[in-house]
N, C-alpha and C positions, 0 to 999 in steps of 0.2 A: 268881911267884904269879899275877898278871894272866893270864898268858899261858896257865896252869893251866887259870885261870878261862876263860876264853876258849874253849879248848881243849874245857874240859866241856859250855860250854852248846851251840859247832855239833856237838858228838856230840848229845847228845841234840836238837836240833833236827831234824838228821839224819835220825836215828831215829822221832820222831813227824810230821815232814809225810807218809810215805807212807800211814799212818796215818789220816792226816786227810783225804787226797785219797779214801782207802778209802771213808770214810764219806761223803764231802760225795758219791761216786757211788752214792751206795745209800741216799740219801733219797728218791730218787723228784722233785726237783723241782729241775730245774736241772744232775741230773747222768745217768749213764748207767750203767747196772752191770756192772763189769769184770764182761769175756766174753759177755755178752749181746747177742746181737739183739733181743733184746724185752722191750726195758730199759718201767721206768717214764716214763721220757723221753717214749716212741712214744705213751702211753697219755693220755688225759683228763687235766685237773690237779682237784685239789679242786672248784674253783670250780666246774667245769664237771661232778663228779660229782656235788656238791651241788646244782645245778639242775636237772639230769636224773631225779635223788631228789624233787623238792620238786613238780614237774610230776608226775611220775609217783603220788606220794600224793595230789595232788590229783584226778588221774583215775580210781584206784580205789579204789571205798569198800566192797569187798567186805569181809567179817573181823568186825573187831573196830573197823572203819576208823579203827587208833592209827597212830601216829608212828611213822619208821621209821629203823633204820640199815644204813648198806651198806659195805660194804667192796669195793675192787678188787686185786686180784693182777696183776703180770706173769707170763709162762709161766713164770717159775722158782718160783715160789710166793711172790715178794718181794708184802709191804702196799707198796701204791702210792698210796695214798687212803683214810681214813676218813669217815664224813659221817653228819650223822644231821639228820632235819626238821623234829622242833620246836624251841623258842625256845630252849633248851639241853640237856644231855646228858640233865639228870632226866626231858626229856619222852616219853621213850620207854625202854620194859625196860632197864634196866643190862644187862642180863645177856645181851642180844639183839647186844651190840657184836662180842663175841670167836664168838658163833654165826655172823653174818654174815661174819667171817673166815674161818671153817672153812667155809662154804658155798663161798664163792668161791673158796676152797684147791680141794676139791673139786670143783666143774665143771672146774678148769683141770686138775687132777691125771688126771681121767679121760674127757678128751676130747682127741682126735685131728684132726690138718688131712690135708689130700694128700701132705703129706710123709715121713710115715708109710709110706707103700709105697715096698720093695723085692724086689726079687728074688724077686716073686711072694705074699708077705707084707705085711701091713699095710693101715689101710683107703685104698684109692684115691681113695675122695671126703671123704673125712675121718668122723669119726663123733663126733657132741657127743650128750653125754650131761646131765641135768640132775640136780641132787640127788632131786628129785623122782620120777625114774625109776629110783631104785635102790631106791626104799621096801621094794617086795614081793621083791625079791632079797636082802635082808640080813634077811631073816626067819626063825624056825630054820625048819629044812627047803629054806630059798632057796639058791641056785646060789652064792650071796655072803654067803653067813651069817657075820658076825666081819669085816665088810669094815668096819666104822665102830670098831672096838678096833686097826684097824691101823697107822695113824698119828696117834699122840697129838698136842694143843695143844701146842706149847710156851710150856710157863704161865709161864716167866719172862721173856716178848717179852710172852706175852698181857696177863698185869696188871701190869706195870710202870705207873709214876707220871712224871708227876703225873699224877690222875684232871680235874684242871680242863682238860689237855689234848685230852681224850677228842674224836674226830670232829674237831679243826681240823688247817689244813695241816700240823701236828709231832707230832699224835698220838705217843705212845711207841711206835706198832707199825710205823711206817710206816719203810722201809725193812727191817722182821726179816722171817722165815718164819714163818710164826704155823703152819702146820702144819692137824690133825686132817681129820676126816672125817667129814660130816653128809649124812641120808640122808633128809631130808626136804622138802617145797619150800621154794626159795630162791633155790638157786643156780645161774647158769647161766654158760657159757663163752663169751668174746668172740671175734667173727668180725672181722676187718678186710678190707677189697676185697681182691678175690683169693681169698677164704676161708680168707685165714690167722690161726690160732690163735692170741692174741696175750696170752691170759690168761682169768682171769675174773670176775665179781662176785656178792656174795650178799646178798640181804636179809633181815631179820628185825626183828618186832616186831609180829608179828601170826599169827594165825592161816598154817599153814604152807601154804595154797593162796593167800591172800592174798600171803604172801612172794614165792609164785612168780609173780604176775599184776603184784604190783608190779615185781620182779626182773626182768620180760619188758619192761615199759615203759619202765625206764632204761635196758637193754640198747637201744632202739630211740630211743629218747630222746638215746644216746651216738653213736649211728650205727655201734654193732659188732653189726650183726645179719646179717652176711653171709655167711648160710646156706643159700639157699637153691640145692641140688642136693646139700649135704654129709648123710651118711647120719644117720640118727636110729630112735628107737623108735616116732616116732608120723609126723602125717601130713605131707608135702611144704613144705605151706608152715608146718608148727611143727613141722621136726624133733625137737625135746628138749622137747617141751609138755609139759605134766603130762598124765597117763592116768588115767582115774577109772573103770577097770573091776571094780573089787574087789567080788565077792558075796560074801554069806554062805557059810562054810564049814557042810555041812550035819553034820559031824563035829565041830563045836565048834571055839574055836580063833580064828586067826587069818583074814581072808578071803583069799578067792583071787580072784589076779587072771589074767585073759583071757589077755592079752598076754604076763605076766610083767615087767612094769612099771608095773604101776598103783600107783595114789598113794588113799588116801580122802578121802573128799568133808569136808568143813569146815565148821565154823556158819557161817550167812549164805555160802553156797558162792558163789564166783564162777563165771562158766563159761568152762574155760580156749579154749574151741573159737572163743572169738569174740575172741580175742584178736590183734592184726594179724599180718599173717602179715611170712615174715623176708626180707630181699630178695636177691639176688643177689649 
């Protein structure tokens, strides 16, 4: 009978360490995620996205100038950090935590490094895109129309509990794919030296040009702004800036924008052109 026993428990031992190694690599803090090069590992930890958030709100008081929360993604769409800047979760929109995920899904999901090209295909300097410049494309009639119905949250990573965890280093998201697709500012894709794509981050909790002025700050703040020569929609030194060209449609409707990426202007508008530019 011992022996029985014995028997059962190194089976199921067995059985659950690989298990747990799975998971202890796919929290994002202390491990590395099977198959990945551009694990959570590579990326900021907490601390250090929570500082780069906390500067960064202090510096723009553009908005609504509330509280903000961010989230970071590696390139595989894994949560690798939650963070928010007032004194706890209540201090800013509930409901701006799981947005801020989907932001940062989003720049990372549809922006490109140099790697990208082959065989005559693909962007050669890479091409980052920001949520913010998909505005006017996912609008009916846009080139991208149904681009934000395409990849849903997955809502049972997004709201899982405990909610007293929300934004600290074990957040319930960190380590899952939180998924979706948001089309408005926030979010933007991280460049590391070399200008490789390494993932990306989204803000929210405020007016959605505000998100993106903040969003630019942590990004520069973190030191992944290393953009500058990789392709974009706006100008050189703010590839993925936000575009505020959107006029009146004189046919009713929706406005139109210039470029075909414009974003519209917001209460208390910040101006995104004066924003630092991104470095090499």
């Amino acid at each position: 009978m011992m022996k029985m026993r014995f028997s059962l428990v190194s089976t199921a031992a067995a059985l659950l360490l690989p298990a747990m190694a799975f998971a202890q690599g796919n929290n994002g803090f202390g491990g590395s995620n099977t198959g990945s090069s551009n694990s959570c590992s590579s990326l900021p930890s907490h601390a250090q996205l929570k500082a780069a958030l906390d500067a960064a709100v202090s510096a723009e008081t553009s908005g609504l100038n509330l509280h903000m929360w961010a989230t970071m993604v590696d390139r595989d769409g894994i949560v690798c950090a939650i963070a928010f800047s007032g004194a706890d979760r209540g201090a800013q929109w509930p409901g701006s935590r799981v947005i801020s995920a989907q932001k940062a899904n989003t720049a990372n999901s549809f922006s490109l490094d140099s790697s990208s090209a082959l065989a005559g295909s693909g962007a050669a300097t890479g091409l980052s895109l920001s949520t913010a410049n998909l505005y006017s494309a996912v609008q009916p009639g846009g080139s991208l129309f149904g681009l934000q119905e395409s990849n849903p949250v997955a809502e049972d990573e997004a709201y899982k509990g405990p909610s007293s965890n929300f934004g600290k280093p074990n957040d319930p998201l960190v380590g899952e794919k939180v998924g979706g697709v948001n089309v408005f500012g926030g979010g933007l894709a991280l460049y590391a030296s070399g200008k490789k794509l390494v993932g990306g981050v989204g803000l929210s909790g405020d007016t959605s040009c505000a998100d993106h002025n903040i969003a630019w700050r942590v990004r520069k703040n973190l030191g992944l702004d290393h953009l500058s020569g990789v392709g974009g929609v706006a100008d050189p030194a703010h590839p993925d800036n936000m575009i505020q060209d959107i006029v009146d449609n004189p046919t009713g409707g929706t406005g139109k924008s210039t470029s075909g990426f414009g974003h519209p202007k917001c209460l208390n508008n910040g101006d995104p052109t004066v924003l630092p530019a991104v470095q090499p």
